[in-house]
C-alpha positions as semicolon CSV with decimal commas, in nm:
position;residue;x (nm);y (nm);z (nm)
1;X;8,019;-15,139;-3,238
2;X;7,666;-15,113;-3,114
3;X;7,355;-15,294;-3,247
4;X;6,996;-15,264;-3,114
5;X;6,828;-15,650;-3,120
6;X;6,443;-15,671;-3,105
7;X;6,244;-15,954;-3,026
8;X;6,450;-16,189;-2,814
9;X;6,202;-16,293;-2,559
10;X;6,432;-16,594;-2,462
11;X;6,734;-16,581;-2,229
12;X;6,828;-16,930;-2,375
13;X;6,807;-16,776;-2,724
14;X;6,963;-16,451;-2,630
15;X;7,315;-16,654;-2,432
16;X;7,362;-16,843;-2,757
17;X;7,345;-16,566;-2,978
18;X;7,598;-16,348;-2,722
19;X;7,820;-16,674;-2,707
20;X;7,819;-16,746;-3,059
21;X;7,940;-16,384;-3,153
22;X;8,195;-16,383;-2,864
23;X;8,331;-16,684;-3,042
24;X;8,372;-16,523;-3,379
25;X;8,754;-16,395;-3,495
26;X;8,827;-16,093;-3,405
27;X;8,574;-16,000;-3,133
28;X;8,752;-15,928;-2,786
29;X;8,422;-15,858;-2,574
30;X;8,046;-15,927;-2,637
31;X;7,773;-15,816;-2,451
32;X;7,370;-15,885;-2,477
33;X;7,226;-15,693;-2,248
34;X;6,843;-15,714;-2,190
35;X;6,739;-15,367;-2,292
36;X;6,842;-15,507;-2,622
37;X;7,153;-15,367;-2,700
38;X;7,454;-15,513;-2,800
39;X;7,748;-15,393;-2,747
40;X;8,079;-15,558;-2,918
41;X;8,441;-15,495;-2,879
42;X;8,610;-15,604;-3,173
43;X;8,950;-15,559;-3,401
44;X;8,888;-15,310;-3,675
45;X;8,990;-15,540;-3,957
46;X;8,720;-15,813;-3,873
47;X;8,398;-15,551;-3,784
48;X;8,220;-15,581;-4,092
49;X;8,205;-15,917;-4,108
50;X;8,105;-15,950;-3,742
51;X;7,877;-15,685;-3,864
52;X;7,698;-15,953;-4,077
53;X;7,748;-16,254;-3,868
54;X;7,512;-16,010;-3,627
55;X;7,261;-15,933;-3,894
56;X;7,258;-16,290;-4,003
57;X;7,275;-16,489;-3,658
58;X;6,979;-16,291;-3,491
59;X;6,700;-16,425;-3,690
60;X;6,786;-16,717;-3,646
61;X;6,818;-16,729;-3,245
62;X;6,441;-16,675;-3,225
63;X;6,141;-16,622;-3,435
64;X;6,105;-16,230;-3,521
65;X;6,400;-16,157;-3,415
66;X;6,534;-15,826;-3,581
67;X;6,894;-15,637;-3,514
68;X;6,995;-15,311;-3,635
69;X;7,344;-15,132;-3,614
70;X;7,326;-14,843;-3,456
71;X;7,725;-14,754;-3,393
């Protein structure tokens, strides 16, 4: 699944959110990537609620920070 995060200005910020989802059940692959997206491999049966972790998690990494699935 793909999601589209907005307003990490922080590479600190941005690592922990990446490692903190690649840490979750379920998800095989995670990657942040500076343009914002992020991309996650992850087993069907756990995707929605790695879904919300995202949605949840990426506030909290920084300020304004805003993520929006996309795929």
């Amino acid at each position: 699944m793909t999601f589209f995060v907005s307003g990490l200005t922080c590479q600190e910020c941005a690592d922990k959110l990446e490692a903190h989802i690649q840490r979750q059940p379920g998800v095989n692959a995670a990657a942040l990537m500076v343009t914002g997206k992020f991309v996650i491999d992850c087993d069907e049966e756990h995707a929605d609620a790695i879904a919300n972790e995202v949605l949840v998690s990426a506030p909290k990494a920084q300020g304004d920070v805003k993520a929006k699935r996309i795929t």
